[in-house]
DOTOR-862713 format. One record per residue (C-alpha): x, y, z; residue in three letters. Coordinates in pm, whole numbers, plus 50000, padded with zeros to 5 digits. Example, Ala and Ser with C-alpha at 12.3 -4.5 7.8 and 13.67 -1.06 7.14 Angstrom:
512304955050780ala513674989450714ser
***
This chain:
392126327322261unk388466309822250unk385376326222262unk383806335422579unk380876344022486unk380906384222567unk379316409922363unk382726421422121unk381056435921835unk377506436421941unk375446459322101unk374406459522451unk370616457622519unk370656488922706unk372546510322423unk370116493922185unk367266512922417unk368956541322445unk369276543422059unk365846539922037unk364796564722262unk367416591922080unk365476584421762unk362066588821875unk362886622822069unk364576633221731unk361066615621566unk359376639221781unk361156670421791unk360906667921434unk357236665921495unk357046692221697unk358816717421481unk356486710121181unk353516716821404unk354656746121554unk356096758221169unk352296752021077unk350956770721379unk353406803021343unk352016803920960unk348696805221042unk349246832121272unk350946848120974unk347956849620801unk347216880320572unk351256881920571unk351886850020390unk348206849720203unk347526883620085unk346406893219685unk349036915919629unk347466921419280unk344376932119478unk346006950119712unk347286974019448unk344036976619259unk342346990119623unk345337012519716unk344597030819384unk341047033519445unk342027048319811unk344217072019663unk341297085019407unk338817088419695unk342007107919905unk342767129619549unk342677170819628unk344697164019957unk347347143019928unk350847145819701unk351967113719671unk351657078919849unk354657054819917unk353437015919920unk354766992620172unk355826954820018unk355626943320368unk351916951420493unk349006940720640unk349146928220974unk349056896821206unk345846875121220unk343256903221285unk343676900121642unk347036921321666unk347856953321806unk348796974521562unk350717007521544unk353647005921384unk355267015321015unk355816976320870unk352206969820925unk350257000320732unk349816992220333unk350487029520195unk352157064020358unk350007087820264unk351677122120190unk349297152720279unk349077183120151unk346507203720244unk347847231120428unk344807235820708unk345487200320827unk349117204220828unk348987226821200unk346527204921302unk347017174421525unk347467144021374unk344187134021478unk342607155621296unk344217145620979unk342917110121037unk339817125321082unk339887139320755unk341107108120590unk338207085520780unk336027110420585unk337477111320292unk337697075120207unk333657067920368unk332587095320110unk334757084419811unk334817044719821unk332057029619612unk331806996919748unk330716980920082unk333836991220323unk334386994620708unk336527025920761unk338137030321113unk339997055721228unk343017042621450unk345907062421697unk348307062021366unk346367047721110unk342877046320908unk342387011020833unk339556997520563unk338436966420580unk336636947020279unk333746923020262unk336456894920169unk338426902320447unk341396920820348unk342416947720527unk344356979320389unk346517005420608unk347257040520544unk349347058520728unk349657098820702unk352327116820660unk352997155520680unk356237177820585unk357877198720859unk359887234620770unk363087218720709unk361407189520436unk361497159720665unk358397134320681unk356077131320991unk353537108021153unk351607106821373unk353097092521762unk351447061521867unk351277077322219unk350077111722196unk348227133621959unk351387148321778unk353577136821538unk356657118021573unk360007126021487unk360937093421294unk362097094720915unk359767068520769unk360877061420403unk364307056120568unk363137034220827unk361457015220553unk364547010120373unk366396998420696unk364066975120749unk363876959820410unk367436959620388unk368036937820730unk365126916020653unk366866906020327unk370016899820490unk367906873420760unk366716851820469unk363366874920489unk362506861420806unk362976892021025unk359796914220916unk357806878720966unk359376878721335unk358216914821426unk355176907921307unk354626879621541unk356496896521844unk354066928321783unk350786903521827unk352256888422137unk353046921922259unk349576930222163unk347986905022429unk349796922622720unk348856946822973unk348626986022804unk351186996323077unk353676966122971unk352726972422623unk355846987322341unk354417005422088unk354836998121748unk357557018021601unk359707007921949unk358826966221903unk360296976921492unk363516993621600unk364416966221880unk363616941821597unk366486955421366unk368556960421670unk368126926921820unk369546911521478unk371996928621320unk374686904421249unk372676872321328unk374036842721206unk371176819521300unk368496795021226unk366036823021035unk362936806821094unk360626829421322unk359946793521562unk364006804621623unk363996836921617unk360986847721844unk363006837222177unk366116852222054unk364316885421981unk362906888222322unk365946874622444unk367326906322283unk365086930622389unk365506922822725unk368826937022746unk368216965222480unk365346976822654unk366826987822924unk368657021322737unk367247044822550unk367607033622178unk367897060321904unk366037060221581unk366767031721363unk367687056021084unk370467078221232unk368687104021391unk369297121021715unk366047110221902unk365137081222061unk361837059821994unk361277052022332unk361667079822586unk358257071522707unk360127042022891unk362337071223086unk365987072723116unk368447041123126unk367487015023398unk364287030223484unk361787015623695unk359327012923344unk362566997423129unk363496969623455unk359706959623441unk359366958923059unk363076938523056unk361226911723323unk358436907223080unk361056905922786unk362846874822999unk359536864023074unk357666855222751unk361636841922609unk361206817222878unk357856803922833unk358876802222447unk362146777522510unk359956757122792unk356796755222490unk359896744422246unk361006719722530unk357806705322601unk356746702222220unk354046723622315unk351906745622041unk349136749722295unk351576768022514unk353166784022226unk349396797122095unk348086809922437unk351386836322410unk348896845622121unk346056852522299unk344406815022179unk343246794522427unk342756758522394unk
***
Protein backbone atom coordinates (compact mmCIF):
# COMPACT_ATOMS: atom_id res chain seq x y z
CA UNK A 1 0.00 0.00 0.00
CA UNK A 2 3.26 2.42 -0.12
CA UNK A 3 3.67 5.25 -2.13
CA UNK A 4 4.89 5.01 -5.57
CA UNK A 5 5.46 8.07 -6.30
CA UNK A 6 2.62 8.76 -9.17
CA UNK A 7 0.77 11.89 -9.58
CA UNK A 8 -2.77 10.88 -7.28
CA UNK A 9 -3.99 14.18 -6.46
CA UNK A 10 -1.77 16.39 -8.45
CA UNK A 11 -1.90 17.79 -11.62
CA UNK A 12 -0.15 16.69 -14.63
CA UNK A 13 2.24 19.23 -16.26
CA UNK A 14 0.45 19.09 -19.44
CA UNK A 15 -3.19 19.78 -17.88
CA UNK A 16 -1.45 22.51 -15.93
CA UNK A 17 -0.60 24.03 -19.68
CA UNK A 18 -3.61 23.38 -20.95
CA UNK A 19 -5.27 25.31 -18.03
CA UNK A 20 -3.26 28.01 -18.78
CA UNK A 21 -3.84 28.32 -22.22
CA UNK A 22 -7.96 28.06 -21.52
CA UNK A 23 -7.45 31.11 -19.31
CA UNK A 24 -5.59 33.29 -21.52
CA UNK A 25 -7.98 32.58 -24.65
CA UNK A 26 -10.85 33.41 -22.11
CA UNK A 27 -8.20 36.56 -21.01
CA UNK A 28 -8.38 37.38 -24.52
CA UNK A 29 -11.71 36.84 -25.77
CA UNK A 30 -12.62 38.93 -23.00
CA UNK A 31 -10.30 41.41 -24.53
CA UNK A 32 -11.53 41.21 -27.61
CA UNK A 33 -15.18 41.75 -26.82
CA UNK A 34 -14.41 45.01 -24.88
CA UNK A 35 -12.57 46.31 -27.91
CA UNK A 36 -14.93 45.45 -30.34
CA UNK A 37 -17.96 46.79 -27.62
CA UNK A 38 -15.79 50.08 -27.80
CA UNK A 39 -15.47 50.02 -31.58
CA UNK A 40 -19.39 49.24 -32.34
CA UNK A 41 -20.06 52.46 -29.93
CA UNK A 42 -18.11 54.65 -31.70
CA UNK A 43 -19.67 53.74 -34.78
CA UNK A 44 -22.85 54.51 -32.86
CA UNK A 45 -21.98 57.85 -32.61
CA UNK A 46 -24.76 60.58 -32.83
CA UNK A 47 -27.03 57.47 -31.61
CA UNK A 48 -25.52 57.04 -28.23
CA UNK A 49 -24.20 60.94 -27.98
CA UNK A 50 -26.86 63.10 -29.21
CA UNK A 51 -28.40 66.46 -27.07
CA UNK A 52 -31.74 65.37 -27.07
CA UNK A 53 -32.55 68.68 -25.24
CA UNK A 54 -31.04 70.33 -28.35
CA UNK A 55 -32.49 68.29 -30.62
CA UNK A 56 -35.93 69.43 -29.54
CA UNK A 57 -35.06 73.09 -29.29
CA UNK A 58 -33.94 72.81 -33.38
CA UNK A 59 -36.94 70.61 -34.37
CA UNK A 60 -39.12 73.55 -33.11
CA UNK A 61 -37.23 76.07 -34.88
CA UNK A 62 -37.63 73.73 -38.18
CA UNK A 63 -41.13 73.52 -37.68
CA UNK A 64 -41.48 77.59 -37.41
CA UNK A 65 -39.42 78.05 -40.59
CA UNK A 66 -41.89 74.96 -42.26
CA UNK A 67 -45.21 76.96 -40.52
CA UNK A 68 -48.07 77.80 -43.47
CA UNK A 69 -47.49 74.21 -44.95
CA UNK A 70 -47.37 71.69 -42.68
CA UNK A 71 -50.24 70.27 -39.98
CA UNK A 72 -48.45 68.63 -37.58
CA UNK A 73 -44.97 66.87 -37.08
CA UNK A 74 -44.47 63.44 -35.27
CA UNK A 75 -40.80 63.25 -33.50
CA UNK A 76 -38.83 60.14 -33.66
CA UNK A 77 -37.01 59.05 -30.03
CA UNK A 78 -34.80 56.96 -32.10
CA UNK A 79 -33.02 59.41 -34.71
CA UNK A 80 -30.14 60.57 -36.17
CA UNK A 81 -28.09 58.26 -37.96
CA UNK A 82 -24.81 56.14 -37.98
CA UNK A 83 -21.38 57.94 -37.90
CA UNK A 84 -21.95 60.43 -40.82
CA UNK A 85 -20.70 58.06 -43.23
CA UNK A 86 -24.04 55.90 -43.51
CA UNK A 87 -26.46 55.43 -46.11
CA UNK A 88 -29.44 56.65 -45.15
CA UNK A 89 -33.08 56.21 -46.25
CA UNK A 90 -35.07 54.75 -43.99
CA UNK A 91 -37.93 55.78 -41.20
CA UNK A 92 -35.72 55.01 -37.72
CA UNK A 93 -33.10 57.35 -38.94
CA UNK A 94 -35.10 60.82 -39.82
CA UNK A 95 -35.62 63.13 -36.47
CA UNK A 96 -39.34 64.44 -37.31
CA UNK A 97 -42.33 63.25 -39.95
CA UNK A 98 -43.35 66.14 -41.27
CA UNK A 99 -47.14 66.24 -42.10
CA UNK A 100 -47.93 68.51 -45.27
CA UNK A 101 -50.62 70.27 -46.07
CA UNK A 102 -50.52 72.38 -48.78
CA UNK A 103 -52.72 71.12 -51.29
CA UNK A 104 -50.50 72.09 -54.66
CA UNK A 105 -47.69 69.87 -53.35
CA UNK A 106 -49.92 67.13 -52.40
CA UNK A 107 -50.31 65.86 -56.55
CA UNK A 108 -46.95 66.59 -56.88
CA UNK A 109 -44.09 64.09 -56.70
CA UNK A 110 -42.50 63.68 -53.70
CA UNK A 111 -39.62 65.38 -54.99
CA UNK A 112 -41.09 68.25 -55.33
CA UNK A 113 -42.27 68.43 -51.83
CA UNK A 114 -38.62 68.10 -50.69
CA UNK A 115 -38.00 70.73 -52.90
CA UNK A 116 -40.25 72.87 -51.18
CA UNK A 117 -39.06 71.92 -47.77
CA UNK A 118 -35.11 72.48 -48.89
CA UNK A 119 -36.56 75.99 -49.50
CA UNK A 120 -38.41 76.49 -46.86
CA UNK A 121 -36.02 75.73 -44.10
CA UNK A 122 -32.76 77.79 -46.23
CA UNK A 123 -35.21 80.85 -46.15
CA UNK A 124 -36.55 80.48 -42.56
CA UNK A 125 -33.48 79.22 -40.39
CA UNK A 126 -31.57 82.08 -38.84
CA UNK A 127 -28.44 80.58 -38.12
CA UNK A 128 -25.47 79.13 -40.10
CA UNK A 129 -27.08 75.66 -41.51
CA UNK A 130 -26.31 73.21 -44.46
CA UNK A 131 -29.68 72.16 -45.93
CA UNK A 132 -29.66 69.10 -48.33
CA UNK A 133 -32.20 67.75 -50.03
CA UNK A 134 -32.03 63.78 -50.00
CA UNK A 135 -34.24 60.74 -52.06
CA UNK A 136 -36.63 60.67 -48.75
CA UNK A 137 -35.38 63.18 -46.62
CA UNK A 138 -34.12 66.98 -46.13
CA UNK A 139 -31.39 66.75 -43.73
CA UNK A 140 -29.78 70.04 -41.84
CA UNK A 141 -26.72 69.93 -40.58
CA UNK A 142 -25.31 72.42 -37.78
CA UNK A 143 -21.98 74.08 -37.24
CA UNK A 144 -21.56 71.64 -34.07
CA UNK A 145 -22.22 68.79 -35.96
CA UNK A 146 -25.57 67.55 -35.29
CA UNK A 147 -27.57 66.55 -37.83
CA UNK A 148 -31.52 66.72 -37.94
CA UNK A 149 -33.93 64.58 -40.38
CA UNK A 150 -37.26 65.38 -41.62
CA UNK A 151 -39.12 63.25 -43.36
CA UNK A 152 -42.50 64.33 -45.34
CA UNK A 153 -45.45 63.00 -45.16
CA UNK A 154 -48.72 63.49 -47.28
CA UNK A 155 -52.51 62.13 -46.76
CA UNK A 156 -54.03 59.95 -49.49
CA UNK A 157 -58.19 59.91 -50.18
CA UNK A 158 -58.87 57.27 -47.79
CA UNK A 159 -56.67 59.24 -44.62
CA UNK A 160 -53.62 57.04 -44.65
CA UNK A 161 -49.96 58.65 -44.34
CA UNK A 162 -47.42 58.67 -47.28
CA UNK A 163 -43.71 59.08 -48.03
CA UNK A 164 -41.83 59.35 -50.25
CA UNK A 165 -40.16 55.63 -51.93
CA UNK A 166 -36.53 55.45 -51.51
CA UNK A 167 -36.43 54.10 -55.13
CA UNK A 168 -38.54 56.18 -57.29
CA UNK A 169 -40.07 59.56 -57.31
CA UNK A 170 -43.52 58.51 -55.74
CA UNK A 171 -44.62 57.78 -52.56
CA UNK A 172 -44.68 54.63 -50.77
CA UNK A 173 -47.37 52.71 -49.48
CA UNK A 174 -46.02 52.09 -45.88
CA UNK A 175 -48.05 53.30 -42.69
CA UNK A 176 -45.29 55.16 -40.87
CA UNK A 177 -46.60 56.09 -37.32
CA UNK A 178 -47.44 52.35 -37.17
CA UNK A 179 -44.22 51.20 -38.29
CA UNK A 180 -42.82 53.47 -35.67
CA UNK A 181 -44.68 51.89 -33.02
CA UNK A 182 -43.64 48.32 -34.22
CA UNK A 183 -40.42 49.18 -34.06
CA UNK A 184 -40.31 50.75 -30.68
CA UNK A 185 -42.26 48.07 -29.36
CA UNK A 186 -39.71 45.09 -30.53
CA UNK A 187 -36.75 47.16 -29.67
CA UNK A 188 -38.02 47.29 -26.06
CA UNK A 189 -38.66 43.74 -25.93
CA UNK A 190 -34.56 43.15 -27.18
CA UNK A 191 -33.27 45.05 -24.13
CA UNK A 192 -33.20 48.23 -26.67
CA UNK A 193 -30.60 46.77 -28.60
CA UNK A 194 -32.46 46.09 -31.84
CA UNK A 195 -32.86 49.83 -33.29
CA UNK A 196 -28.89 50.07 -32.31
CA UNK A 197 -28.44 46.82 -34.61
CA UNK A 198 -30.31 48.28 -37.71
CA UNK A 199 -28.57 51.12 -37.40
CA UNK A 200 -25.29 49.44 -37.76
CA UNK A 201 -26.53 46.80 -40.41
CA UNK A 202 -27.91 49.97 -42.53
CA UNK A 203 -24.10 51.57 -42.52
CA UNK A 204 -22.64 48.27 -43.55
CA UNK A 205 -25.22 47.97 -46.12
CA UNK A 206 -24.35 51.46 -46.98
CA UNK A 207 -20.64 50.50 -48.10
CA UNK A 208 -21.96 48.00 -50.71
CA UNK A 209 -22.45 48.05 -54.30
CA UNK A 210 -25.94 50.30 -55.30
CA UNK A 211 -27.15 47.10 -57.13
CA UNK A 212 -26.51 44.85 -53.81
CA UNK A 213 -27.70 47.69 -51.83
CA UNK A 214 -31.48 47.23 -49.51
CA UNK A 215 -33.00 50.27 -49.07
CA UNK A 216 -33.84 51.59 -45.94
CA UNK A 217 -37.33 50.85 -45.06
CA UNK A 218 -36.48 46.96 -46.45
CA UNK A 219 -32.96 46.69 -44.03
CA UNK A 220 -35.98 48.11 -41.04
CA UNK A 221 -38.61 45.48 -41.75
CA UNK A 222 -36.00 42.44 -42.05
CA UNK A 223 -34.67 43.90 -38.78
CA UNK A 224 -38.04 43.32 -36.86
CA UNK A 225 -38.48 40.18 -38.79
CA UNK A 226 -35.14 38.72 -38.18
CA UNK A 227 -35.89 39.03 -34.26
CA UNK A 228 -39.06 38.48 -33.22
CA UNK A 229 -38.87 36.06 -30.45
CA UNK A 230 -35.04 36.26 -29.89
CA UNK A 231 -33.90 35.00 -26.86
CA UNK A 232 -30.26 36.04 -27.19
CA UNK A 233 -27.19 37.83 -26.11
CA UNK A 234 -28.72 41.63 -27.03
CA UNK A 235 -25.61 43.26 -27.57
CA UNK A 236 -25.34 44.47 -31.33
CA UNK A 237 -21.38 42.64 -31.35
CA UNK A 238 -24.17 39.45 -31.13
CA UNK A 239 -26.69 40.44 -32.91
CA UNK A 240 -25.14 41.86 -36.21
CA UNK A 241 -24.25 38.14 -37.50
CA UNK A 242 -27.48 36.82 -36.40
CA UNK A 243 -29.35 39.60 -38.30
CA UNK A 244 -27.64 38.91 -41.50
CA UNK A 245 -27.78 35.47 -40.69
CA UNK A 246 -31.51 36.19 -40.80
CA UNK A 247 -31.85 38.07 -43.69
CA UNK A 248 -30.30 35.67 -45.68
CA UNK A 249 -33.08 33.37 -45.56
CA UNK A 250 -35.86 36.14 -45.32
CA UNK A 251 -34.63 37.76 -48.23
CA UNK A 252 -35.34 35.44 -50.42
CA UNK A 253 -39.54 36.01 -50.30
CA UNK A 254 -41.26 38.83 -50.65
CA UNK A 255 -41.87 40.27 -47.08
CA UNK A 256 -45.04 42.32 -46.40
CA UNK A 257 -45.16 45.55 -44.54
CA UNK A 258 -44.10 45.35 -41.05
CA UNK A 259 -47.44 46.86 -39.99
CA UNK A 260 -50.12 44.53 -41.47
CA UNK A 261 -50.62 45.80 -44.71
CA UNK A 262 -51.13 44.04 -47.93
CA UNK A 263 -47.92 45.24 -49.80
CA UNK A 264 -44.64 44.23 -49.67
CA UNK A 265 -41.47 46.56 -49.01
CA UNK A 266 -39.40 44.92 -51.33
CA UNK A 267 -40.88 44.02 -54.70
CA UNK A 268 -38.00 45.79 -56.26
CA UNK A 269 -36.08 42.45 -55.39
CA UNK A 270 -38.84 40.50 -57.81
CA UNK A 271 -40.78 37.52 -56.93
CA UNK A 272 -39.61 34.62 -54.43
CA UNK A 273 -36.15 33.12 -55.35
CA UNK A 274 -35.32 35.60 -57.89
CA UNK A 275 -32.14 35.97 -59.48
CA UNK A 276 -31.83 39.74 -57.45
CA UNK A 277 -33.10 37.93 -53.90
CA UNK A 278 -30.31 34.60 -54.51
CA UNK A 279 -27.57 37.36 -55.07
CA UNK A 280 -28.67 39.70 -52.24
CA UNK A 281 -29.07 36.21 -49.86
CA UNK A 282 -25.09 35.42 -50.98
CA UNK A 283 -24.10 38.81 -49.79
CA UNK A 284 -26.41 38.33 -46.63
CA UNK A 285 -24.22 34.85 -45.92
CA UNK A 286 -21.37 36.72 -46.95
CA UNK A 287 -20.81 39.70 -44.60
CA UNK A 288 -22.39 36.98 -41.49
CA UNK A 289 -19.31 35.12 -42.29
CA UNK A 290 -16.67 37.60 -42.28
CA UNK A 291 -18.42 38.88 -38.92
CA UNK A 292 -18.02 35.25 -36.95
CA UNK A 293 -14.30 34.81 -38.65
CA UNK A 294 -13.52 38.89 -37.27
CA UNK A 295 -15.18 37.49 -33.81
CA UNK A 296 -12.88 34.34 -34.21
CA UNK A 297 -9.82 36.04 -34.98
CA UNK A 298 -10.33 38.87 -32.25
CA UNK A 299 -10.23 41.09 -35.05
CA UNK A 300 -11.74 44.91 -34.90
CA UNK A 301 -9.71 45.80 -37.96
CA UNK A 302 -11.66 43.22 -39.86
CA UNK A 303 -14.74 44.02 -38.06
CA UNK A 304 -14.20 48.08 -39.02
CA UNK A 305 -13.31 47.60 -42.76
CA UNK A 306 -17.20 45.93 -42.98
CA UNK A 307 -17.59 49.74 -42.11
CA UNK A 308 -16.01 51.19 -44.77
CA UNK A 309 -12.65 52.05 -42.28
CA UNK A 310 -9.59 50.99 -43.39
CA UNK A 311 -6.66 50.51 -41.27
Amino acid sequence: MGGSGGTFGRESPQSLRDRVRRAEERARDAASETELARTLGELLGDYNSRDTQLVRERLTNLKDALEGTIEGTVDQIFGGSVAKRTYVDGLNDIDSLVLINDTDLEDKTSQAALTHMERSIRDGVHEDVTVEKGRMAVTVEYQDGMTIQLLPAIRDEQGRLRVPSSRRDGWSNINPTAFSDALTRHNRQCSNRLVPTIKLAKAINGTLPEAQRLSGYHMESLGIEAFRGYQGDTTTSAMLPVFFERARELVLSPIRDTTGQSVHVDDYLGPANSLERVAISHVMGRIARRMRNATAAGSTAQWRSMFGFDE
